[in-house]
C-alpha positions in Angstrom: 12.2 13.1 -20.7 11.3 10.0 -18.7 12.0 6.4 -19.6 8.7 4.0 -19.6 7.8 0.5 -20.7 5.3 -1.3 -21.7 5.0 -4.9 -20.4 2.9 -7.8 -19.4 2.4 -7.8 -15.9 0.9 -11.3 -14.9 -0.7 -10.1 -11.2 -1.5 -14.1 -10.5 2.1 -14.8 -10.9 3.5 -11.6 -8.4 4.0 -14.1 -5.3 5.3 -17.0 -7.3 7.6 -14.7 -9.3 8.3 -13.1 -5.8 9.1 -16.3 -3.9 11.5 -17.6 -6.5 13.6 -14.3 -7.0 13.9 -14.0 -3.3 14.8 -18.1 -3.5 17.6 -17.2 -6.2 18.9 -14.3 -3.7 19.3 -16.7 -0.7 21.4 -18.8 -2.6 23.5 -16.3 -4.4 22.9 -12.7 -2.9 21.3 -9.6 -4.4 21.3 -9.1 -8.4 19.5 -7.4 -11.1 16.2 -8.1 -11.3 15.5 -9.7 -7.9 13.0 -6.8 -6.7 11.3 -6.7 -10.1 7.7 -7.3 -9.8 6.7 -10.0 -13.1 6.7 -9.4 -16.1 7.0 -9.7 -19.9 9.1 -6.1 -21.5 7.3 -5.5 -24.7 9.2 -2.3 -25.2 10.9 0.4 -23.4 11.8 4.0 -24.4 12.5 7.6 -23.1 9.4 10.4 -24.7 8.4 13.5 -23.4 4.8 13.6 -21.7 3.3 14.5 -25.3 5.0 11.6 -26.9 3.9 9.3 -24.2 0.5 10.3 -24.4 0.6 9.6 -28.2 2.1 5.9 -27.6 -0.7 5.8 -25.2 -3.7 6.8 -27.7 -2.2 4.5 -30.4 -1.4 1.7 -28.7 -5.1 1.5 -26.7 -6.6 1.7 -30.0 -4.1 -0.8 -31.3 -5.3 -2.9 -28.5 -8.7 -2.6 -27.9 -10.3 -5.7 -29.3 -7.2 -7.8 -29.0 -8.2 -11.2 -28.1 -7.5 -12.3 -24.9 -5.1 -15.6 -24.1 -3.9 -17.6 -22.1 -0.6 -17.7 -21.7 1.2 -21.4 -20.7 4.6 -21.1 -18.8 6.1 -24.4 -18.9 10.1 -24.0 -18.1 13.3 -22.2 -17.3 15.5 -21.0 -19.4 18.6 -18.7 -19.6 20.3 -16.1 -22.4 23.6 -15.8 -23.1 24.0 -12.2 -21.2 23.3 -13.7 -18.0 19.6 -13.5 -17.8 17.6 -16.5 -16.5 13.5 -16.7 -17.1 10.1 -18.1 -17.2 9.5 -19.4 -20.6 6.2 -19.4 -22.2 5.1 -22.7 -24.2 5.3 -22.7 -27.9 1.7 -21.4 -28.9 1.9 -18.7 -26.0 5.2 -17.3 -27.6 3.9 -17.2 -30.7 0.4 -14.8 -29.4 2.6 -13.0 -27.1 5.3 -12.3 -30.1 2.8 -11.3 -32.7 1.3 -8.3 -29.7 5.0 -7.3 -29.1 5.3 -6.5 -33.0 2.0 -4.9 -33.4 2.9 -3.0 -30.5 6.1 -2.2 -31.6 5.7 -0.8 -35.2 2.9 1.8 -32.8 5.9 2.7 -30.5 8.6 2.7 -33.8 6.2 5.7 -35.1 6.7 7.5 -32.3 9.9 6.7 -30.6 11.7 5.5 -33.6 14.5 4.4 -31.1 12.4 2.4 -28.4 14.1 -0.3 -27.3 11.7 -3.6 -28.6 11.7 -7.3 -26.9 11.4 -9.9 -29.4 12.0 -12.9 -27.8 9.1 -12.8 -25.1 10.0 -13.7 -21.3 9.5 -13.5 -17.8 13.3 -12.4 -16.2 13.5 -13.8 -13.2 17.3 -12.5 -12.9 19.6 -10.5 -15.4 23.4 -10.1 -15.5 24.5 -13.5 -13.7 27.6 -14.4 -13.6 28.5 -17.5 -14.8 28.5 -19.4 -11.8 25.0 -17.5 -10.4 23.6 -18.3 -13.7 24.5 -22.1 -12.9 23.2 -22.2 -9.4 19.6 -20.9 -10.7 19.5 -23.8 -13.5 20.9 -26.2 -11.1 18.2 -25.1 -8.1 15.0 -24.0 -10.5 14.5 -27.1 -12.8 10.8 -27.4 -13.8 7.7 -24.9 -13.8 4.3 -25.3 -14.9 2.1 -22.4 -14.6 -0.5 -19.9 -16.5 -2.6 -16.9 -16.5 -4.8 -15.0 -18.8 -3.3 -12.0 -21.3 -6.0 -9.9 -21.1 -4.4 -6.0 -21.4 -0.9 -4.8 -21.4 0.6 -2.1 -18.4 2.3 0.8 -18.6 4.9 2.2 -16.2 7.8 4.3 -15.3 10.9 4.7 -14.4 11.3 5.6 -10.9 14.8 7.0 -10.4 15.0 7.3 -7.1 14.0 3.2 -6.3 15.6 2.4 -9.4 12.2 0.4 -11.0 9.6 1.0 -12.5 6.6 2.4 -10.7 2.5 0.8 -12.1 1.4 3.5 -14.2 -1.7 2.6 -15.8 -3.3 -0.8 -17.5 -5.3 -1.0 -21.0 -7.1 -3.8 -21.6 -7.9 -5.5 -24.3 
């Protein structure tokens, strides 16, 4: 068994993304997340290769004349666990919300216990403290920024670097 995910992965946004993470680490020092290339976790689970080739097949067909988006980010914003983010405008969260769920019932019938994101964002950092969550809202303010949804990537787990290795990108 190996552990996958399925995300949004914004390539426009990797040096952006990049440049604040490693911005966050100078001020507070490593932590979870700061390595991570961008992205948006629709789902992760653990599947055998013949599982994963079954997610695969259904969600490309799922997928395959999903209309493309563009997706507005337009703030920060932080969760309770400790995770701050990128936070997608009101219309984008609403597109990006209704592919995680059509996605996720495809994944459910597989992997009935895939872990699925509903509340979509782009981690900059998870598992702050308290005070590291308050030096990123105090130092990252404001964003404005945008790209186009056009297809959703695949990857997995690398155990050895601890993240998750590019696998392979459907479009839509």
């Amino acid at each position: 068994m190996k552990k996958y995910s399925i995300v949004i992965h914004p390539a426009e946004l990797l040096g952006v993304i990049k440049r604040i993470n490693q911005g966050l680490k100078s001020l507070i020092g490593w932590y979870s997340s700061v390595n991570a290339l961008a992205h948006f976790t629709i789902c992760e689970f653990c599947a055998d290769e013949t599982q994963f080739e079954s997610v695969k097949q259904e969600v490309s067909k799922l997928i395959v004349n999903w209309h493309k988006d563009v997706i507005l980010l337009n703030s920060f914003d932080s969760f309770t666990s400790g995770a701050f983010y990128v936070k997608p405008d009101e219309n984008s969260s609403l597109y990006l919300k209704a592919l995680f769920k059509a996605i996720a019932v495809k994944v459910k019938e597989i992997i009935p216990d895939a872990y699925i994101c509903t509340t979509p964002h782009l981690s900059i950092g998870r598992r702050l403290n308290k005070e590291q969550l308050q030096v990123a809202k105090d130092t990252f303010t404001t964003y404005s920024s945008s790209f186009l949804c056009d297809g959703v990537m695949l990857r997995e787990f690398n155990p050895v670097r601890k993240q998750y290795d590019l696998k392979e990108f459907i479009s839509f």
